[in-house]
PAZAPA-4460 file (N, C-alpha, C; in steps of 0.05 Angstrom, whole numbers, plus 32768, in hexadecimal, padded with zeros to 4 digits):
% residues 270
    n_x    n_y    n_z   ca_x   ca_y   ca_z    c_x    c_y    c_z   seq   type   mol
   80E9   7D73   8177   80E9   7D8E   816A   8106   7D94   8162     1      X     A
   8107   7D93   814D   8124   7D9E   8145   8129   7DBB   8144     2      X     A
   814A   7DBA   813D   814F   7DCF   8147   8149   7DF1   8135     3      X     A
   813D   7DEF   8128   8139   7E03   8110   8114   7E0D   811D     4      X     A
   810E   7DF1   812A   80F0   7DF8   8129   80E6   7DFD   8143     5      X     A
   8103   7E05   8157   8104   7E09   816E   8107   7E21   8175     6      X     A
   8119   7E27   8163   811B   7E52   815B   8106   7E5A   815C     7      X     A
   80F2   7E51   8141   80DE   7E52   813D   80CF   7E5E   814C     8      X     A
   80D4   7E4B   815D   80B9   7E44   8175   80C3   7E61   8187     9      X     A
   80DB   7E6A   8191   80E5   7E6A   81A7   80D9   7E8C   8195    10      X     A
   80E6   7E98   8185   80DD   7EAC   8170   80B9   7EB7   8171    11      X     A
   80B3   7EA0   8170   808D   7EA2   8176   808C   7EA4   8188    12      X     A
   8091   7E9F   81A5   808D   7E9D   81C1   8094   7EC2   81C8    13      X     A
   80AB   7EC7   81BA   80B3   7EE3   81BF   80A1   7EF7   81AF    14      X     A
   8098   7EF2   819C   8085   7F05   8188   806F   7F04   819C    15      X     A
   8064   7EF2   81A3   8043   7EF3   81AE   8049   7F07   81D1    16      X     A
   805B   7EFD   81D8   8063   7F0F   81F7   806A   7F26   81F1    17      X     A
   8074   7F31   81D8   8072   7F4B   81CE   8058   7F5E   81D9    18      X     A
   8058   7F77   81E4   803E   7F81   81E0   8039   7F94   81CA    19      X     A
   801F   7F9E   81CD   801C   7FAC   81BD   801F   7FCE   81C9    20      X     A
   8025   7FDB   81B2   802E   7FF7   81B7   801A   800B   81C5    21      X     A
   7FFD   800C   81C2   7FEE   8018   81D1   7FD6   8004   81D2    22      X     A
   7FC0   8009   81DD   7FA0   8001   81DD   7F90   800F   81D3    23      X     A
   7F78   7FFF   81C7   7F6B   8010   81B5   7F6F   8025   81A0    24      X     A
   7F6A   803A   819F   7F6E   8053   8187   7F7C   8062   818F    25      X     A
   7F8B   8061   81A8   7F96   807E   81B3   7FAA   808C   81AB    26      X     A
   7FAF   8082   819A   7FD0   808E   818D   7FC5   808D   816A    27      X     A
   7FC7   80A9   8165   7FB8   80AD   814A   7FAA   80A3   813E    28      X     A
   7F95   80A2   815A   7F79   8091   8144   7F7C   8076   8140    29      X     A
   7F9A   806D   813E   7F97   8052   8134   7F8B   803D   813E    30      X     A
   7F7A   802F   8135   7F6A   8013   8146   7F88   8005   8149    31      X     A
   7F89   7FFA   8160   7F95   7FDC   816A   7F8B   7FCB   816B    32      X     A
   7F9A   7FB0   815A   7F82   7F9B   8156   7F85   7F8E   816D    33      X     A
   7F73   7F7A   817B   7F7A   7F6F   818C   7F6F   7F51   8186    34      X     A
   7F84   7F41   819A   7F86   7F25   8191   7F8B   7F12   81AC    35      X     A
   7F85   7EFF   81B1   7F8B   7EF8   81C3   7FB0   7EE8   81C3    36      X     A
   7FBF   7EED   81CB   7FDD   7EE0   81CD   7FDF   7EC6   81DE    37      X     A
   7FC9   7EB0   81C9   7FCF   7E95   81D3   7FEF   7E88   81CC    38      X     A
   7FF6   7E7F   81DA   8013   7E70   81D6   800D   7E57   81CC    39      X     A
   8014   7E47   81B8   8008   7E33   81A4   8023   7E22   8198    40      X     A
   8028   7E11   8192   8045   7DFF   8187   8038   7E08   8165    41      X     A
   804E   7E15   8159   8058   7E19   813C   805F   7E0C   8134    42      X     A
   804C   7E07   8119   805E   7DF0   8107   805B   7DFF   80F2    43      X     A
   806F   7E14   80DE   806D   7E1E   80CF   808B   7E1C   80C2    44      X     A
   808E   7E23   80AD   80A1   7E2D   8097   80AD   7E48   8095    45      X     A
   80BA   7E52   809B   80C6   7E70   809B   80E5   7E6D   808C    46      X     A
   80DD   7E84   807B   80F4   7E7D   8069   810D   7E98   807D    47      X     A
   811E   7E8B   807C   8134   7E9C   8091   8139   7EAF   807F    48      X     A
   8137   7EB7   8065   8146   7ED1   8059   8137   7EE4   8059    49      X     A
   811E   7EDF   8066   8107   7EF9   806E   8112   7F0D   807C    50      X     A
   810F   7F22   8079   8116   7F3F   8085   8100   7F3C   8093    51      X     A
   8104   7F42   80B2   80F0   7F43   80CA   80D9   7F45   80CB    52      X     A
   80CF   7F5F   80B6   80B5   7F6A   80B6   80A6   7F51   80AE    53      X     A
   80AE   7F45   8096   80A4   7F2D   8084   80A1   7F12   809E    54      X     A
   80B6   7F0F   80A4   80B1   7EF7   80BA   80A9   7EFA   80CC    55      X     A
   80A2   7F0A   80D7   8085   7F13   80F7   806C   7F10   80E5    56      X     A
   8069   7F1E   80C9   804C   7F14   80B7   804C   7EEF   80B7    57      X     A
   805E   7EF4   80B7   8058   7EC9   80BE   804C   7EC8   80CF    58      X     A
   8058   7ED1   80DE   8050   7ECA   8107   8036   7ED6   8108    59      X     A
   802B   7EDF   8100   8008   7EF3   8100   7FFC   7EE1   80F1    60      X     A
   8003   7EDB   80DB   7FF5   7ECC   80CB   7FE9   7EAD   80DC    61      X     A
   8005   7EA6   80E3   7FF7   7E91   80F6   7FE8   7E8E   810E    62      X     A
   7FF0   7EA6   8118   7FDE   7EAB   8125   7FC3   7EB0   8120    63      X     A
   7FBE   7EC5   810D   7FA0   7EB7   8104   7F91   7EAF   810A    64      X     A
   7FA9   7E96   80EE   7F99   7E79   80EF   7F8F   7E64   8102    65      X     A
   7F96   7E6F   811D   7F9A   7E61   8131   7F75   7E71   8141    66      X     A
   7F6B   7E7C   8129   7F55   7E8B   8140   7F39   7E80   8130    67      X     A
   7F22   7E79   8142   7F0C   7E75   812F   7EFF   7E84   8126    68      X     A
   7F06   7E9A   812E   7EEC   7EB9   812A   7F02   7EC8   8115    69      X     A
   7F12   7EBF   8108   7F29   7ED0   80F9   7F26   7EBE   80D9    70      X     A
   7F25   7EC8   80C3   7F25   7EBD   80AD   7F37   7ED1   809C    71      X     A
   7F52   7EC0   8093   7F65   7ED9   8084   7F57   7ED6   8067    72      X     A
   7F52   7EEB   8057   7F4A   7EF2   8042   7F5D   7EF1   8026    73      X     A
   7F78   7F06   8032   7F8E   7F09   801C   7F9C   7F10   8035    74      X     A
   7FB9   7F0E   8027   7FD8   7F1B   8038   7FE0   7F24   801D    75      X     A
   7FF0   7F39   8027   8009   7F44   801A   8001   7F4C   7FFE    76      X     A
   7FEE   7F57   8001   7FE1   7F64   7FE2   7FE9   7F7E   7FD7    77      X     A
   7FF5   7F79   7FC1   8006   7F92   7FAC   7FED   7F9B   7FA1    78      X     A
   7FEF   7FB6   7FA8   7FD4   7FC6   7F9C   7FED   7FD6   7F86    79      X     A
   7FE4   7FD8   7F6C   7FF2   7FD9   7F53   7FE3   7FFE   7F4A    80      X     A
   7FF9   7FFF   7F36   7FE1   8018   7F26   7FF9   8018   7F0C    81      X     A
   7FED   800C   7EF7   7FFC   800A   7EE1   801B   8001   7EDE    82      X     A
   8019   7FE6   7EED   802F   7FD9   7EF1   8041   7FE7   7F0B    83      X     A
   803B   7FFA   7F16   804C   8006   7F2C   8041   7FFF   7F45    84      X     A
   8051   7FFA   7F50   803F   7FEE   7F70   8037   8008   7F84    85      X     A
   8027   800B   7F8C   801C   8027   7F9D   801E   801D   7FBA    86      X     A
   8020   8009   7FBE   8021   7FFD   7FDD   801D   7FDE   7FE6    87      X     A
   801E   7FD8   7FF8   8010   7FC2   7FF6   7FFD   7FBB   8013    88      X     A
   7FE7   7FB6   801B   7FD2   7FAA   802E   7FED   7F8F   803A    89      X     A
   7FE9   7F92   8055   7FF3   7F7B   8061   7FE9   7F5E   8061    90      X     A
   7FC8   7F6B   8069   7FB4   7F4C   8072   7F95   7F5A   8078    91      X     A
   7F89   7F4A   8064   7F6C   7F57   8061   7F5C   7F36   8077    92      X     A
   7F49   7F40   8089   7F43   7F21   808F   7F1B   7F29   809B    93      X     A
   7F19   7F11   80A6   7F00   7F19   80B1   7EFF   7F0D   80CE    94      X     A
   7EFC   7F1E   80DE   7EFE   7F1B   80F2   7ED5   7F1A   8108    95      X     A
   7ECE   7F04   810F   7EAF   7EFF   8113   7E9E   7F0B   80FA    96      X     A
   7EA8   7F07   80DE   7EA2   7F10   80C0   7EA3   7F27   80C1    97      X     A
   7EB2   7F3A   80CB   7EB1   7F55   80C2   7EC9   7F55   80BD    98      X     A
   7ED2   7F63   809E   7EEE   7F6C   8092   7EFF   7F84   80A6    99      X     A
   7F16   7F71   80A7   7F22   7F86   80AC   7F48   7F83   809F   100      X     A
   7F4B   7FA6   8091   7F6B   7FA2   808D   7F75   7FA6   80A3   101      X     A
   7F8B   7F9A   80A4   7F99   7F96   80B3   7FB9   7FA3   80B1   102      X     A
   7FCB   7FB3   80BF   7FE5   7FB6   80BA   7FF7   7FAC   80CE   103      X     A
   800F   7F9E   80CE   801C   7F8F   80DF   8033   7FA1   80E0   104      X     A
   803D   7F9F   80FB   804C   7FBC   80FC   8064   7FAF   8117   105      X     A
   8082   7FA2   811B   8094   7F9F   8130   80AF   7FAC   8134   106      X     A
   80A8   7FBE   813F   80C1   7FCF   8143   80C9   7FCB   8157   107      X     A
   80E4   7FDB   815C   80F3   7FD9   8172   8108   7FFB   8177   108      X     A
   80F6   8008   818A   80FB   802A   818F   8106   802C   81A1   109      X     A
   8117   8041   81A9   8127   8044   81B8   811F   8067   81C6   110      X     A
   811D   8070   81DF   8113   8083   81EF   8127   809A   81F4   111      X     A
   812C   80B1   81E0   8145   80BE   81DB   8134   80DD   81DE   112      X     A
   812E   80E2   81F6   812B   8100   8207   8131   8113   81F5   113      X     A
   813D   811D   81E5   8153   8132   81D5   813C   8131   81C2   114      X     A
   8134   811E   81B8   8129   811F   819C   810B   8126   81A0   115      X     A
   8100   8138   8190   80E6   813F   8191   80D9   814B   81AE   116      X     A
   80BF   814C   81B1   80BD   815B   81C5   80A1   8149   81D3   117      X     A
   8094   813A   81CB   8084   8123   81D4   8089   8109   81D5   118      X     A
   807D   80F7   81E8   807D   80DB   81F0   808D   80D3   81D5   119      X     A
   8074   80D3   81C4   8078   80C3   81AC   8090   80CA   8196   120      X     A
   808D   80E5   8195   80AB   80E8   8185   80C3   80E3   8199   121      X     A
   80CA   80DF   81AE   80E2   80D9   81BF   80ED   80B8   81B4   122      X     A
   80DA   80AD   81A3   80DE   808B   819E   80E9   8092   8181   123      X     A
   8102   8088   8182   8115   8083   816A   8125   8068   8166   124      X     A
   8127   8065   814A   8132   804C   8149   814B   8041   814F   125      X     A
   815A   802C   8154   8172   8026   8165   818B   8033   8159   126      X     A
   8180   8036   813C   819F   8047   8130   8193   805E   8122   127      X     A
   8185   8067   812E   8175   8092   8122   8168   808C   810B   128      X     A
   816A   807A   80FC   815F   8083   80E0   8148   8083   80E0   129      X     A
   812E   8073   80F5   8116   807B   80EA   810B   807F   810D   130      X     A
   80EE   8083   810C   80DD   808B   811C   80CC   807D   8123   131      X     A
   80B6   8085   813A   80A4   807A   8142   8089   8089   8135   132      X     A
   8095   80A8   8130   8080   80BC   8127   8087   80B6   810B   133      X     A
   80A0   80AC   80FE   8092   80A7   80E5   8084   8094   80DF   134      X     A
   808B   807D   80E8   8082   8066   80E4   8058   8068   80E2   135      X     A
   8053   807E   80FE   8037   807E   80FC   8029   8095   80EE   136      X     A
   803B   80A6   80E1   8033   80BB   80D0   8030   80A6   80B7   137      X     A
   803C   8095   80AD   8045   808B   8093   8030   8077   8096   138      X     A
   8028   806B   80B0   800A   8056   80AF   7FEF   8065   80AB   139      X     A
   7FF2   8081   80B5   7FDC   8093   80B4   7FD9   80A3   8092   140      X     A
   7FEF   80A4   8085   7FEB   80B2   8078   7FFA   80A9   8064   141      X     A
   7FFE   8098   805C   800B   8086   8045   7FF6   8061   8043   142      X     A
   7FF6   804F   805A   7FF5   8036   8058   7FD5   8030   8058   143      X     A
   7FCF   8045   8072   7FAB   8037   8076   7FA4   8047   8058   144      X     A
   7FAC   805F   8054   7F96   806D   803E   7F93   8060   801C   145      X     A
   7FAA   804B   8023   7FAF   803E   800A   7F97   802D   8004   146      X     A
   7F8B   8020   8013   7F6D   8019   800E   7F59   8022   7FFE   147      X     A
   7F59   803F   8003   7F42   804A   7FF7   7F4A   804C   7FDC   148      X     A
   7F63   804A   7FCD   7F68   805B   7FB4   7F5B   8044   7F9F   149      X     A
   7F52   8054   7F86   7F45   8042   7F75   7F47   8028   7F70   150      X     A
   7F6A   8023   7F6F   7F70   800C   7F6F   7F6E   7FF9   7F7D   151      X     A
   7F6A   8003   7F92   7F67   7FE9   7FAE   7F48   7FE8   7FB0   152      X     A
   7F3F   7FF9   7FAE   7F15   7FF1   7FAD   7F10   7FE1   7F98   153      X     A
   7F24   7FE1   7F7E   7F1C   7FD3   7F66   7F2A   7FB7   7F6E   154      X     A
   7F3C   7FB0   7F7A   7F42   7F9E   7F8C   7F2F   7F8E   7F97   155      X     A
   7F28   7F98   7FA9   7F13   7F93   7FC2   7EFA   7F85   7FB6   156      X     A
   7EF1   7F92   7F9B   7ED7   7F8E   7F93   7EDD   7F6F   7F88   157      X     A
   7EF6   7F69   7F7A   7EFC   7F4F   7F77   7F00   7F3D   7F87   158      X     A
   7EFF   7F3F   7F9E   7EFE   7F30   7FB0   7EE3   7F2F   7FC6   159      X     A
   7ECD   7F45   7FB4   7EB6   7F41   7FC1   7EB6   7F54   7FDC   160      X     A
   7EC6   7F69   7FDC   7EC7   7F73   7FF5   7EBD   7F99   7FF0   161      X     A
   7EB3   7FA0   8002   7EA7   7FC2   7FF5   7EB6   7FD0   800C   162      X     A
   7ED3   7FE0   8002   7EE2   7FEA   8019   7ED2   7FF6   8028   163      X     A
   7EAD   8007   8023   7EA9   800F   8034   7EA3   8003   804D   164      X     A
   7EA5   7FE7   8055   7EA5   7FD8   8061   7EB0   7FCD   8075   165      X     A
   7ED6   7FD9   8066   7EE1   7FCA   8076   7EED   7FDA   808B   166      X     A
   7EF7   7FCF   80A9   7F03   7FE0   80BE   7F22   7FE2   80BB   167      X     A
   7F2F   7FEE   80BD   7F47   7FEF   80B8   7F5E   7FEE   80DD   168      X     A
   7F66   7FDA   80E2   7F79   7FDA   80FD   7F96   7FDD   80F2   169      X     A
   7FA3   7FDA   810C   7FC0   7FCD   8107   7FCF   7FC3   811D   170      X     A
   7FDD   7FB3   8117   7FEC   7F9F   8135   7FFE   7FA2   8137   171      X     A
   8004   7FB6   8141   801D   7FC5   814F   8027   7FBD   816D   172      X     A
   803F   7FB9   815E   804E   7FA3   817D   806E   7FB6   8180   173      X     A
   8072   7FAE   8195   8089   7FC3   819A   809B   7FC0   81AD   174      X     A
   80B2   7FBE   81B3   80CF   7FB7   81C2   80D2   7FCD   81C5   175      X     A
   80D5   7FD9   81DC   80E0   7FFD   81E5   80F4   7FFD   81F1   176      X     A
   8106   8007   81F4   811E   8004   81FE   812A   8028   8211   177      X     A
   8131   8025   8225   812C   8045   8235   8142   8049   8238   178      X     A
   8157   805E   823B   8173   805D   824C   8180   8055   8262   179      X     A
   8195   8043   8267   8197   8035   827A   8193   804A   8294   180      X     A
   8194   8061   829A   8190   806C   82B3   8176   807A   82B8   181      X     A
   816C   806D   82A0   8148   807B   82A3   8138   8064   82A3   182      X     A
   813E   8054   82A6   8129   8036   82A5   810F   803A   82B1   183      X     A
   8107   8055   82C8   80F2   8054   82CF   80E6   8069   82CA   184      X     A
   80E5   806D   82AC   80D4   8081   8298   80B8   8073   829F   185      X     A
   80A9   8087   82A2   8080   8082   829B   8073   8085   828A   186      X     A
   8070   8078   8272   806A   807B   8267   8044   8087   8262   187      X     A
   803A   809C   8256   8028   80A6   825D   8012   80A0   8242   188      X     A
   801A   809B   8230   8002   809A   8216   800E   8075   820A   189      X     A
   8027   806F   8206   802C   8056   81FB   802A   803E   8213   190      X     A
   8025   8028   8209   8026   8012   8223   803F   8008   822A   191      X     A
   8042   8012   8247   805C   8011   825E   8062   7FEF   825D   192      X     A
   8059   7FDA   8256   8064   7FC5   8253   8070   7FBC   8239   193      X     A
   8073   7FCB   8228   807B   7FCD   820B   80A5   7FD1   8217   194      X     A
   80AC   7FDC   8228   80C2   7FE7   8237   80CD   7FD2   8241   195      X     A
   80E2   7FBD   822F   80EB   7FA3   8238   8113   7FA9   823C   196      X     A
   8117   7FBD   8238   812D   7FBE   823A   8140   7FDB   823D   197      X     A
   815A   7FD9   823F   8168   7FF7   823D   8170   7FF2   8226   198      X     A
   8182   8011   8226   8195   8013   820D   81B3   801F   821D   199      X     A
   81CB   8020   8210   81E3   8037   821D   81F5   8029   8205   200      X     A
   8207   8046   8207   8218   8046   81F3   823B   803C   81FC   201      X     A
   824A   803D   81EF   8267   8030   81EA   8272   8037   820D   202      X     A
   826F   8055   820B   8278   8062   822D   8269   8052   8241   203      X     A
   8257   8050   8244   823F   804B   825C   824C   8029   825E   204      X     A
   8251   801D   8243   8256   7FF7   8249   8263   7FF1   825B   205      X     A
   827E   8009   8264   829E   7FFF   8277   8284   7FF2   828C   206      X     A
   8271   7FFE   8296   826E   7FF9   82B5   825C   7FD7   82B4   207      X     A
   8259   7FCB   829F   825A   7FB3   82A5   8265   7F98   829E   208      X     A
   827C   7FA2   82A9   8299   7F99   82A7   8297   7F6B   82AB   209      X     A
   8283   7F74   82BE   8284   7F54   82D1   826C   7F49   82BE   210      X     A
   8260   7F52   82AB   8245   7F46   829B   824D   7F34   8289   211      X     A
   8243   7F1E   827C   8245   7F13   825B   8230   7F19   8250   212      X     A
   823B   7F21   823A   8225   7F2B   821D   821D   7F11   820E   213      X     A
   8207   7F18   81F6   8202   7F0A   81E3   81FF   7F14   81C9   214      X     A
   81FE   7F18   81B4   81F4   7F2B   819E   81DE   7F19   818E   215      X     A
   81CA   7F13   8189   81B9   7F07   817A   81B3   7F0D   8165   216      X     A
   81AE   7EFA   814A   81A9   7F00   8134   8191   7F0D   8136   217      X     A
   818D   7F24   8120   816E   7F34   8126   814F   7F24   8120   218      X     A
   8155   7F0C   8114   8137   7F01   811D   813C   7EF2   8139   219      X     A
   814D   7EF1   814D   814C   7EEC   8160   8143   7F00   8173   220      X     A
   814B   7F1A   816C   8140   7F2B   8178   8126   7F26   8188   221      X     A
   8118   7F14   817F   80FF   7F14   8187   80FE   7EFA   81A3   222      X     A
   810D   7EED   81A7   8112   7EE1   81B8   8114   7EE7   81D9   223      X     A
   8103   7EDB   81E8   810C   7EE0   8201   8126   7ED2   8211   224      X     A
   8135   7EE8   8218   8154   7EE2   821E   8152   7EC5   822B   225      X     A
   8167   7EB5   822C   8165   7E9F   823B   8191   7E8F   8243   226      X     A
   818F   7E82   8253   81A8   7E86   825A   81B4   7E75   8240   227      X     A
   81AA   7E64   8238   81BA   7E52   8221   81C0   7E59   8210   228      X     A
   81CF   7E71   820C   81DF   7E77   81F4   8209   7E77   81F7   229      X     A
   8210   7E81   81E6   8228   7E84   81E3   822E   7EA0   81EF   230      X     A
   8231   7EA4   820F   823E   7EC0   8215   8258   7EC6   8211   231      X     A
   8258   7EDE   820B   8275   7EF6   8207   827E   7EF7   8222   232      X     A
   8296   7EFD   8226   8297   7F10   823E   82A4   7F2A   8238   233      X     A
   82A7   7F40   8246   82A3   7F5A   8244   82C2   7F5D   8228   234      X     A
   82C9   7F58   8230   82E1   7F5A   8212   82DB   7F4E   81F8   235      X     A
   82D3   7F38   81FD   82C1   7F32   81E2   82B9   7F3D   81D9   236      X     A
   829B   7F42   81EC   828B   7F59   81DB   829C   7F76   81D4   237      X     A
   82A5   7F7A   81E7   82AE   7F98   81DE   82B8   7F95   81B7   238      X     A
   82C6   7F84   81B9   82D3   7F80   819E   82BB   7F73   8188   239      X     A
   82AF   7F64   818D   829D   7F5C   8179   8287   7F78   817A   240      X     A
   8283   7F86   818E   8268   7F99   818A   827A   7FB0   817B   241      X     A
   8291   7FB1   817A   82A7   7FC5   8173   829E   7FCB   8154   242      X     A
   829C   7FAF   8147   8296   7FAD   812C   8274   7FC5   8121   243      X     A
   8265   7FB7   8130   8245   7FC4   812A   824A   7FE1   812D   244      X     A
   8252   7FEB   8144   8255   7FFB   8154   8263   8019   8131   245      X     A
   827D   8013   8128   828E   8021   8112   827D   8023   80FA   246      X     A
   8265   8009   80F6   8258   800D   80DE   8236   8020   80E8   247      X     A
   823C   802F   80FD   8227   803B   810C   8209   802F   810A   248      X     A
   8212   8018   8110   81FD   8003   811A   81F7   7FFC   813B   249      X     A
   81E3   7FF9   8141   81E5   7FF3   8163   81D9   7FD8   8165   250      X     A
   81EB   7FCE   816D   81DC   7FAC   8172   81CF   7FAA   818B   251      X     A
   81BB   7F98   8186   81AA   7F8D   8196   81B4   7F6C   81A8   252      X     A
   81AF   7F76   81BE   81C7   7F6B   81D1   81AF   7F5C   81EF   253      X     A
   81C0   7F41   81F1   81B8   7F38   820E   81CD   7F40   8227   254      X     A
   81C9   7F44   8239   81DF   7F4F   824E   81D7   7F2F   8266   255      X     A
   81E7   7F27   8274   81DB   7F1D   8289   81F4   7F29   829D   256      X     A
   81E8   7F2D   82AE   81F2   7F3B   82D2   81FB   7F21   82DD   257      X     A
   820D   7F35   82EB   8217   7F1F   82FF   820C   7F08   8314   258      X     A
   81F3   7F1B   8317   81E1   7F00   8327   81D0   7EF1   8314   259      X     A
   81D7   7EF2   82F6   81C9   7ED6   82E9   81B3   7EEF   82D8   260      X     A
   81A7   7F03   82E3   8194   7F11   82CC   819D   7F19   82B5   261      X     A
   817F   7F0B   82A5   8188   7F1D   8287   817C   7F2C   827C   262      X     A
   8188   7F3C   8271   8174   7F56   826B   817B   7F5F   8248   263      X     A
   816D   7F6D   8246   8169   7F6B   821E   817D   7F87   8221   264      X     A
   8185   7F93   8207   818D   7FAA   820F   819C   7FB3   81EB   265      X     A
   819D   7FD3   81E5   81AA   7FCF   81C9   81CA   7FE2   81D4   266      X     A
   81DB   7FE5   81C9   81F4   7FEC   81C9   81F0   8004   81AE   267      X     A
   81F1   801F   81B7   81EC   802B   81A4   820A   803F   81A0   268      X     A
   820C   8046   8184   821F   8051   8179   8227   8068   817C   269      X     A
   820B   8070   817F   820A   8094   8183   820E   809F   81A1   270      X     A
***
């Protein structure tokens, strides 16, 4: 296995150990699809200049294909309205022959008390700009409803399909990340194993003085930490995270402790 198709691999191993954000409908209605997370050797093509969202739709897709009761239909369908694009469907498939769309959804939230006043609005993204409550306002009320509009039933019918038919899920997977001195938050409506890491900012770093860092490219992100990389030690990083840190970016960071643990963690700006 070479070394390109080892990432790969190591990339898929971390997507599938991903969990998912809640069970069943409990969080706005939304169905959670569920799948079983067999671990399987990848032999696929992934073009590296994919922006994340695009290259985890790889990783689903093959997964799939990897199921006998799953038949993908279409991916990545531009529902149009006079040359303007109105949205697009992720993955229409049939699952034991019943249609279902499908939306593919991998984020990575961070657990910031101050913000909002419930579970779910407390989850913000690593550098503020977006949400957890937008993200599922914007699936509720922008992505699934895009189905029904003329254009997508006139869609559908070309492909033999009668939206009133079809079930609509979505596979929502999620990296949570809590404050380093709150690590033993309970979570009460989202799933408490979704919670793989901390977060702390520029002040909070002095105190782990005796650690080496790592910074990983963001489709590595998805990787489970492992010792074989190139570690920083604490001046390094300080100076290389110095950079992310001015362009009020917060990188996403491996820490390992002095007794050999490693733990995921982001370095935030704010």
């Amino acid at each position: 296995m070479h070394q390109k198709t080892k990432i790969i691999q190591k990339r898929y191993e971390g997507f599938l150990q991903t969990n998912c954000l809640w069970k069943g409908n409990s969080i706005y209605k939304l169905n959670q699809f569920e799948i079983e997370q067999v671990s399987s050797k990848i032999n696929i093509e992934i073009d590296e200049k994919l922006r994340l969202g695009k290259y985890i739709e790889r990783f689903v897709s093959y997964q799939l294909e990897q199921e006998k009761s799953i038949k993908i239909i279409s991916e990545n369908i531009q529902i149009q309205k006079e040359k303007i694009t109105l949205g697009e469907l992720d993955c229409i498939i049939l699952k034991d022959n019943k249609p279902i769309h499908l939306e593919i959804i991998y984020k990575f939230y961070l657990h910031d008390n101050a913000v909002g006043e419930t579970e779910i609005e407390h989850f913000i993204g690593p550098n503020r700009k977006d949400s957890l409550v937008e993200k599922l306002t914007k699936l509720s009320e922008k992505q699934l409803p895009l189905l029904y509009s003329n254009e997508c039933v006139h869609y559908l019918k070309s492909i033999n399909l009668n939206v009133d038919e079809i079930e609509q899920e979505v596979y929502f997977k999620a990296q949570l990340f809590v404050p380093f001195l709150e690590e033993n938050i309970i979570l009460e409506e989202l799933n408490q194993d979704c919670i793989v890491g901390f977060y702390i900012n520029k002040k909070e770093l002095e105190q782990f003085k005796d650690s080496k860092f790592f910074i990983p490219n963001k489709k590595d992100w998805l990787i489970i930490p492992h010792q074989n990389v190139d570690w920083l030690n604490f001046n390094q990083f300080k100076e290389k995270s110095t950079e992310y840190l001015e362009r009020e970016f917060s990188p996403f960071c491996w820490m390992k402790f002095f007794n050999g643990e490693i733990k995921k963690f982001f370095l935030v700006w704010w």
